[in-house]
C-alpha positions, 0 to 999 in steps of 0.5 A: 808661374803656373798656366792658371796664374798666367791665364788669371792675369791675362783675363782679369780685365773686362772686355768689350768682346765677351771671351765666350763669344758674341760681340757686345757694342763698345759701350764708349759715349764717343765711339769715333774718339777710339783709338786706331787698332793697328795689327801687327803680324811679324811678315813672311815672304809667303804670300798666304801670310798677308792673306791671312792676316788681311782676313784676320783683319776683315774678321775683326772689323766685322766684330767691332763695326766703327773701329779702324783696324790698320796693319803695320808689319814688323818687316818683309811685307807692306806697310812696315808698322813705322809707315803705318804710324808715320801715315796716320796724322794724328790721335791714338793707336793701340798696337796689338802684336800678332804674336803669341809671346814675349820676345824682343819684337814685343819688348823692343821692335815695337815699342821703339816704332811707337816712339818713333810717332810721337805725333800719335798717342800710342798704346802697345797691347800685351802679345796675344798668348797663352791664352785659353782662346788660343786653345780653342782655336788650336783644338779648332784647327786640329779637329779640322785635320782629323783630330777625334771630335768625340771625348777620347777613352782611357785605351786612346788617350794613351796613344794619343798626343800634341806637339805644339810647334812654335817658332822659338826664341832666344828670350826665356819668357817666350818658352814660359809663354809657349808652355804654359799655352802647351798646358792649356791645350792639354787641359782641353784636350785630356792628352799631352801637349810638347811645346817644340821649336822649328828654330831652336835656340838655347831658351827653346831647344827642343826641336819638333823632331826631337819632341815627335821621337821622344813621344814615339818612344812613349808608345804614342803612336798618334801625335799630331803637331799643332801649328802654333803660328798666327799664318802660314809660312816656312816655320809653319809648313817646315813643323808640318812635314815632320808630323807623323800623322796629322799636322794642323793649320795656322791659327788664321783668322779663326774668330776666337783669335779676332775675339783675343785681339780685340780683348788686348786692344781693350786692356791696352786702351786703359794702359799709359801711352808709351810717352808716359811710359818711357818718361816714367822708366827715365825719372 
């Protein structure tokens, strides 16, 4: 599948938050009828993570004024998305992953927490990536670090290069999802981008390390490594050492990322709630 396909399908559903920026009004005839959006960041044991989600979320309510935005963690910070369900007494939430691929969190973790709260109508959105929005907030992010703003000539391209520094995961349809993102930020860019993990595993085994040298190699002698993390953390600050020369920031609360999460909180909102889901798999 290619990145064109994907991101095809990422955007074919109209949103109330125009991709190319400014926020429009939910045009709902029932605003406070909206179901709840509930963040949901993995957690990290670094404090600057709940900061920054904490901002991610501040940014999203300033975009869709009215809407309750709530978070609900995987695991390691408070609330865990299971209290935060168990904590609303009733209506719906949409549970919009802060996550930028598929992986068992996506398909099993919290899935599993909304059938948990079956006093709610719950919906899950699809992860946040690959997604040209990601690409711009990655391009963001690096120019902030000292990428050239300016269009580069023939002479510098050939110098130049990404790595995309991801997680990893052991599940194949999280290294399509962090390629085909690579390839998006490449189209921006006009220079390679190597997707590369800072926990290897089978269906993602190249390491950051690994990437760096092979570009070095090449005769690219201005790599930077782009941080394809949603907030700061020890994968995030651990990709950042290895970088030869500029390493980028985590993603944040960078408004293009506010804009994707409200863009899956909508095509979710038409989706079936997981009860329906779950009975529909079991006939």
């Amino acid at each position: 599948m290619t990145p064109d396909h994907i991101t095809s399908q990422l955007v074919s559903r109209p949103s109330l938050v125009p991709l190319h920026g400014n926020r429009r009004p939910d045009s709902s005839p029932t605003p406070h009828t909206r179901p709840t959006l509930v963040l949901v960041p993995h957690g990290s044991r670094d404090p600057r993570a709940l900061a920054t989600v904490t901002a991610l979320a501040d940014r999203i309510r300033e975009q869709r004024p009215g809407l309750a935005v709530r978070l609900g963690h995987i695991e390691l910070n408070q609330p865990l998305l299971t209290d935060a369900l168990a904590a609303q007494r009733g209506g719906g939430a949409v549970l919009v992953p802060l996550l930028l691929s598929r992986g068992q969190h996506v398909k099993r973790d919290i899935p599993a927490a909304a059938a948990a709260a079956p006093h709610l109508e719950t919906r899950v959105a699809a992860p946040l990536g690959p997604h040209p929005l990601l690409a711009e907030a990655l391009h963001t992010r690096l120019v902030q670090a000292g990428w050239p703003v300016r269009h580069l000539g023939a002479a510098a391209r050939r110098r130049h290069a990404v790595v995309l520094a991801a997680a990893g995961s052991r599940d194949p349809e999280s290294a399509v999802g962090t390629e085909a993102a690579a390839a998006l930020l490449a189209d921006r860019l006009g220079v390679p981008v190597v997707p590369a993990y800072a926990a290897p595993t089978p269906a993602c085994a190249r390491t950051v390390p690994e990437a760096l040298e092979a570009l070095a190699a090449e005769g690219r002698s201005r790599v930077a490594v782009a941080a394809y993390f949603t907030a700061p953390g020890r994968f995030a600050t651990q990709s950042a050492v290895a970088a030869p020369w500029i390493a980028a920031a985590p993603l944040g609360a960078h408004p293009a990322l506010a804009r994707l999460v409200l863009h899956r909180y909508d095509q979710a909102r038409t989706a079936p709630p997981v009860a329906e889901q779950r009975r529909l798999t079991a006939v």
